[in-house]
C-alpha positions in Angstrom: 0.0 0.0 0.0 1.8 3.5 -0.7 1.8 6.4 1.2 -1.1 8.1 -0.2 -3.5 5.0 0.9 -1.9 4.8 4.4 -2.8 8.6 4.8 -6.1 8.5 3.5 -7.2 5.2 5.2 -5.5 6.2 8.3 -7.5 9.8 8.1 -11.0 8.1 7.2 -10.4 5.8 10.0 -10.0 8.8 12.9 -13.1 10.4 11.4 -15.1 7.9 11.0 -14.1 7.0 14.9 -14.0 10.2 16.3 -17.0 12.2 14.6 -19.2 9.3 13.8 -20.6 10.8 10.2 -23.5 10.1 8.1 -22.4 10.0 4.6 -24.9 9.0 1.8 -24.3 8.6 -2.2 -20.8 7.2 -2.3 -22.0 4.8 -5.2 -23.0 8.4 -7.6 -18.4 8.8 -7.7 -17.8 7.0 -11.0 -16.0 4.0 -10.5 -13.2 5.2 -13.4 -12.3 8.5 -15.3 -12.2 11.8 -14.4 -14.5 13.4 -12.3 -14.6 16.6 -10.8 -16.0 16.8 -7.1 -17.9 20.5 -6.4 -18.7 20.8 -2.6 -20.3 23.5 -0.1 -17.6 25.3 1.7 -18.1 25.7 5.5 -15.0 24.5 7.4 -11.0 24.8 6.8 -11.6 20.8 7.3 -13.7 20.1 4.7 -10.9 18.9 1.8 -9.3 16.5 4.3 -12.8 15.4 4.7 -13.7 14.6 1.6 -10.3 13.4 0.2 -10.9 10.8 3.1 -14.1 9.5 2.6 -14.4 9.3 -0.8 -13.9 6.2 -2.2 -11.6 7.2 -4.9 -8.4 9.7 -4.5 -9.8 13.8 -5.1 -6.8 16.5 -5.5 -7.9 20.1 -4.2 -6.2 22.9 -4.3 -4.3 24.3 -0.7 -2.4 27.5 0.4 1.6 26.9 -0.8 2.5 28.0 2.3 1.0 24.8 3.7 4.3 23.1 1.3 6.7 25.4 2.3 6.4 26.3 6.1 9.5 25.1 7.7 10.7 23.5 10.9 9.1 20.3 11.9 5.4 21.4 11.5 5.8 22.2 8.0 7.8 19.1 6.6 5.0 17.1 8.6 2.0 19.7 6.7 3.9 19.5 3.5 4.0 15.7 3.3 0.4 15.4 4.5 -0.9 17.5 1.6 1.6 16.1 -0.7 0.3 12.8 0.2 -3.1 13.2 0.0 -2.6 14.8 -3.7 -3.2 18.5 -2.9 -2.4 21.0 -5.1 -0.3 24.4 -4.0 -1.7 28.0 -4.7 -0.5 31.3 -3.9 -4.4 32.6 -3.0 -5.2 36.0 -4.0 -2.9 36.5 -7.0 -4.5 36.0 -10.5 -1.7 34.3 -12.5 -0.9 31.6 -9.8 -4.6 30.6 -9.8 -5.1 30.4 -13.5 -2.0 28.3 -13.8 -3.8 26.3 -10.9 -6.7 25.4 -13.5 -4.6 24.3 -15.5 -3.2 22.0 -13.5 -6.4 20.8 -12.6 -6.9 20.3 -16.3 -3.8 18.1 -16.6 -4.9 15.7 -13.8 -8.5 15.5 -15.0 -6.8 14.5 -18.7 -5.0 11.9 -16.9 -8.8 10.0 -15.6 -8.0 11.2 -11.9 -10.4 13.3 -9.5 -10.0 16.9 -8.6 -12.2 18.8 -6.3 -13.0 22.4 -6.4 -15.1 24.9 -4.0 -17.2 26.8 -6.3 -18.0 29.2 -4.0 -14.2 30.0 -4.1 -13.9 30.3 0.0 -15.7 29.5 3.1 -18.9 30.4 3.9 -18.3 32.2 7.2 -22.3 32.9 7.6 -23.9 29.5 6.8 -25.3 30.8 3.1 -24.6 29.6 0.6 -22.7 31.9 -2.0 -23.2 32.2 -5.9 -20.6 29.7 -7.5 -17.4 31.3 -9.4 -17.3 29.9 -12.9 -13.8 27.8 -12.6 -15.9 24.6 -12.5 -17.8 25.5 -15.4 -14.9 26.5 -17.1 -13.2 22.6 -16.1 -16.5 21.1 -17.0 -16.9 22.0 -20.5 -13.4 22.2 -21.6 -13.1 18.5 -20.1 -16.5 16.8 -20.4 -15.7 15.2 -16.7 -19.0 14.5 -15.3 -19.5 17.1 -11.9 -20.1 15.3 -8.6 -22.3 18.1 -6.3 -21.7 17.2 -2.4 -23.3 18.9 0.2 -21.5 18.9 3.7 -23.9 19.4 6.5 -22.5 20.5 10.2 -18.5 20.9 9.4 -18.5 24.2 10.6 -19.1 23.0 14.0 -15.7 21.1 13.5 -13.8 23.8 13.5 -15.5 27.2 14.1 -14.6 30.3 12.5 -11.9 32.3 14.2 -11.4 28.8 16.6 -7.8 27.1 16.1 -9.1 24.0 17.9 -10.4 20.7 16.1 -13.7 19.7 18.2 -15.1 16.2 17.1 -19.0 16.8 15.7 -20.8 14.5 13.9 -21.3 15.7 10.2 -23.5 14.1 7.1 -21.8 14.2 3.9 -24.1 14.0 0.7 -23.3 13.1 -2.8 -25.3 13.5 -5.2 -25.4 12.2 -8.9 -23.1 13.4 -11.7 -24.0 16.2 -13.8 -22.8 15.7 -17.3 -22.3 18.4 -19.9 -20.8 18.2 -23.3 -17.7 18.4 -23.9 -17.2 21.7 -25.9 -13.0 21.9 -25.2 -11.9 25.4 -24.0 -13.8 27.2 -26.6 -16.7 27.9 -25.0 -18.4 31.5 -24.0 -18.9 33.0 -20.6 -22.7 32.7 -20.6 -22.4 29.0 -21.5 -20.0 28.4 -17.8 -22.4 30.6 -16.0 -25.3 28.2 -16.9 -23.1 25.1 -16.1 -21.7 26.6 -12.7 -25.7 27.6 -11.5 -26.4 24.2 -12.4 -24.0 22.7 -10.3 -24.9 25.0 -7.8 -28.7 24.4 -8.1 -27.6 20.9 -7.3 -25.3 21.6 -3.8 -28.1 24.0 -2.5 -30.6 20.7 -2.8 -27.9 18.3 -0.8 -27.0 20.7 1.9 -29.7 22.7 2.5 -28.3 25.7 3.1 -30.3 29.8 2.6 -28.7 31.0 -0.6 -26.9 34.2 -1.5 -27.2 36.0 -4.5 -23.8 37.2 -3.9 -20.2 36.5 -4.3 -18.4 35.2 -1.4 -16.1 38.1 -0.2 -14.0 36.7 2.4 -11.4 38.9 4.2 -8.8 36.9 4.2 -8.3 33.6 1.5 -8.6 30.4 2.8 
């Protein structure tokens, strides 16, 4: 078993111990080819969350500094993330998250699983914020089929402006795949608006949350 499996096993195992979760629609992640996984964004936990209890591998993006802190903390951070098949990005600055799409392009090309927030940051509020086009964009230009998941209760993990980890139960829904055609990356803003509200339609039915009409405008980038 390599490292990646011990990680993610190991991970599943201590949540599925410690917070006891409900999770429902595993069987909707195709069994093989890409896929692209498009949660609700509540909790700083919520990508080691999902990259554990999914049952196939799902690369999100995280903050570089998470690969490049030093001392012991950060060679233990950086081979967690590596490990788990994160993906560093400086947040905030335009060129670093474009080049972060295509990366995300490469993996899907290669049949593997990305995830991406649509909502671009953490809801600090509960609602549920209008989705940034990034997934449509990945969507259309791929074909990958879109796997919504709505995360119930993860906030309550970890709760905003809280350092500590408190074990909560959670429920973790996935719903079924959302295919689009495959139009490659010619493709207009209009059509990746539809897609994203789409996709968004879909996470507001699994999680339940109030919706926003709004962009999520975080103060600082998680």
């Amino acid at each position: 078993m390599e490292a990646f499996d011990v990680i993610r096993w190991t991970t599943r195992g201590l949540i599925s111990s410690t917070c006891r979760p409900t999770v429902i629609g595993l069987e909707n992640v195709p069994k093989e080819g890409p896929f692209i996984v498009a949660p609700n964004h509540l909790s700083f936990l919520d990508s080691v969350i999902v990259q554990a209890l999914m049952p196939r591998p799902v690369g999100f993006f995280a903050k570089a500094e998470y690969f490049t802190t030093k001392g012991f903390k950060g060679r233990a951070m950086k081979a967690f993330f590596q490990a788990v098949g994160s993906i560093p990005v400086e947040r905030g600055e335009q060129a670093a998250s474009v080049q972060a799409l295509k990366t995300l392009l490469d993996i899907l090309e290669n049949g593997r699983g990305i995830g991406i927030y649509p909502e671009g940051t953490r809801s600090r509020d509960g609602l549920l914020y209008r989705g940034r086009t990034g997934v449509g964009w990945l969507a259309l230009t791929t074909g990958a089929p879109v796997v919504p998941v709505g995360l119930i209760g993860t906030d309550k993990l970890q709760p905003v402006d809280r350092n500590t980890v408190r074990p909560q139960h959670f429920t973790m829904k996935v719903g079924e795949p959302l295919y689009f055609e495959k139009t490659g990356p010619d493709h207009s803003l209009p059509a990746r608006r539809e897609v994203t509200d789409k996709i968004m339609d879909a996470i507001a039915v699994l999680s339940g949350q109030e919706r926003s009409t709004s962009y999520n405008q975080s103060k600082s980038a998680e």
